[in-house]
N, C-alpha and C positions, 0 to 999 in steps of 0.2 A: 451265381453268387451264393447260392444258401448251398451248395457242396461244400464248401468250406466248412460252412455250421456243421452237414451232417458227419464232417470224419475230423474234427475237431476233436485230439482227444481228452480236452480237459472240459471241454461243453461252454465254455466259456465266450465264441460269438455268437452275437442278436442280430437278429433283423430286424431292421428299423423300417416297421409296418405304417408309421405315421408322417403326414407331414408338418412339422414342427414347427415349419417357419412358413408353413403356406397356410396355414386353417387356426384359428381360435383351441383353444385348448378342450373349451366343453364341446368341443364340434367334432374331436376327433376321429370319433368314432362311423357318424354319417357317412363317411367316405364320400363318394365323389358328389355326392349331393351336398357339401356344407361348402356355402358361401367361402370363396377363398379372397386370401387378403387378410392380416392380421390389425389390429389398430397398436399404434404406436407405444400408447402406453403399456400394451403386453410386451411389444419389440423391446423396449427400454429397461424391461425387468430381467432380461435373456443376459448370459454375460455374453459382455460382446468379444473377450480377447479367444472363444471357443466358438469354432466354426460348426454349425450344425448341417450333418448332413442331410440331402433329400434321401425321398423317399427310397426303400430299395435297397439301402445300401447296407452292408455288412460291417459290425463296428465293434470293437474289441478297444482294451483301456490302451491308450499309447502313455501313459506314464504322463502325464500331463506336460507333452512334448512343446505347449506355447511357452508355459515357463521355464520350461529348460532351457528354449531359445532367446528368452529376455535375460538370464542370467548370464547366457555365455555373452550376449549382445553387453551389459554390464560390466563383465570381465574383460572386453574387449576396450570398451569406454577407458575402463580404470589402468590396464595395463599400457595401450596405446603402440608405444612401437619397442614395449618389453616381448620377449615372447613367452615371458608367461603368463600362460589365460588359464590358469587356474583357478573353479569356481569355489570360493570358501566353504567350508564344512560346516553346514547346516543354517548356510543364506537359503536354499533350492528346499521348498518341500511341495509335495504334490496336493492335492486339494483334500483328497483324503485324509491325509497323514494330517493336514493342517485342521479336520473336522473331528478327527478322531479324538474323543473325551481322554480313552486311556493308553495314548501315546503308542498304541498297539502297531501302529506301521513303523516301520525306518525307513528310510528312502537316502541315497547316497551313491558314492566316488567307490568302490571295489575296489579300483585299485592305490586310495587315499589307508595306507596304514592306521592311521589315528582314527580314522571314519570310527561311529557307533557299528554301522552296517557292517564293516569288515570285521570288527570284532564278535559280532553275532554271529556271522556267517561262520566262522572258526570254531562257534562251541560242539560240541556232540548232538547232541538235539537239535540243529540245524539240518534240514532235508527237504527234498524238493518232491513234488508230485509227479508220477509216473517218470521216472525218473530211468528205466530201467527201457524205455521205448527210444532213450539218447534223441529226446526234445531239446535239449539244452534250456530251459525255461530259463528265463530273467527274474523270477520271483521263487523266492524259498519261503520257509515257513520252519517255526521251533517249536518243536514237542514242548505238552506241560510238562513235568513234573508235578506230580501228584503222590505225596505223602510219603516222600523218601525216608530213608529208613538209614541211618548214617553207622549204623553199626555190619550193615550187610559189606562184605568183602567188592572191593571194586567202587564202592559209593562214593560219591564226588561232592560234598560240602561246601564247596566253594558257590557251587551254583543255586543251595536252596535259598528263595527267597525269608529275608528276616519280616517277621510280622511285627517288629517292636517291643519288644520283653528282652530283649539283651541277651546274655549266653545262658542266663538261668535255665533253661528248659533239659539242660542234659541231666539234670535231676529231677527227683522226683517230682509232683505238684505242692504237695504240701511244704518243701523244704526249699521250692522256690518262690512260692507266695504261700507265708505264712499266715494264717488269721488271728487276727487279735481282737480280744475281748469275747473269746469264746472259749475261755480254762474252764476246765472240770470242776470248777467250786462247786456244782450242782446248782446254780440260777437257772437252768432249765430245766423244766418238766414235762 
C-alpha cells in the first residue's frame, strides 16, 4: 500500500499511521500499548456521514464523494420517474469549499455551462499541475495575477480584479483623489 505514496506524483497520498476509531485521541501515539475502545462521547463528536478508515490504509481526498451521493440520492427524490437527475448548481459543495473563508475553492458540473467552475476552468490562468506527465488530474488551479500592467501589448483587463475606487485609477493619483483643504495659501509651515 505505501507504493502508491512513493510514486505518486503530486505527493499527495498519506498513510494513515493511527487508529482513529480504535484508541482515544491522546492515546495515539502509544501504539499497541493504549487501551483500545473509544468512549462514546468522543464516538458522537466524529462525523458520522464519513467513514474512517482502519489502520494501514492509503487515503487521498475523494472530493467528498458521501455528499455527492446524497445529492444525486436528492435529485433522484425530486426528479422520480423524470429522467432528469440533474444536480442544481451550487446545492453540492464539498467540506472544504464550504470551510473555506475566501471562497477560494469551486467545486462543480464541467460539463454545466453556466457552472462558476466551467467558467474559470476557460480563463488563461487556468492550469493544472504536472500536467505534462498526461495524469489527467480532476483539480486545476488559477494563476495570480499580480500587478498587471494594462498598457503592456496583449494585456487582458477584463480579468484584473477591481479593489473599489471605480475607473479613476487610469490617472494620475493626485487628479484621481484630489486633496482639499491643503491650497498653497501658506497655512503650513
Amino acid at each position: 500500500t505505501r507504493y502508491c505514496a512513493n510514486n505518486c506524483p503530486y505527493k499527495v497520498r498519506r498513510f494513515n499511521f493511527f487508529d482513529y476509531n480504535q484508541r482515544a485521541l491522546d492515546k495515539l501515539y502509544w501504539g499497541p500499548l493504549a487501551p483500545k475502545g473509544t468512549e462514546e462521547t468522543i464516538k458522537l463528536q466524529k462525523n458520522p456521514n464519513v467513514t474512517v478508515r482502519m489502520r494501514g490504509v492509503m487515503e487521498k481526498c475523494t472530493f467528498c464523494v458521501q455528499r455527492i451521493e446524497d445529492a444525486k440520492i436528492s435529485a433522484r427524490v425530486r426528479a422520480r420517474d423524470s429522467a432528469d437527475l440533474k444536480i442544481p448548481t451550487g446545492t453540492l459543495k464539498t467540506a472544504c469549499q464550504q470551510a473555506c473563508p475566501a471562497e477560494a475553492i469551486v467545486f462543480g458540473d464541467l460539463l454545466d455551462e453556466s457552472a462558476e467552475v466551467t467558467k474559470l476552468r476557460a480563463l488563461p490562468q487556468n492550469y493544472s499541475l504536472l500536467e505534462y506527465l498526461n495524469v489527467r488530474p480532476r483539480l486545476t488551479y488559477l494563476g495570480r495575477i499580480r500587478n498587471p500592467n494594462p498598457a503592456m501589448p496583449g494585456a487582458r483587463t477584463s480579468y484584473i480584479p477591481s479593489h473599489g475606487h471605480g475607473e479613476s485609477h487610469s490617472q494620475s493619483h493626485e487628479v484621481a483623489h484630489p486633496v482639499t483643504g491643503h491650497e498653497s495659501s501658506g497655512d503650513h509651515k
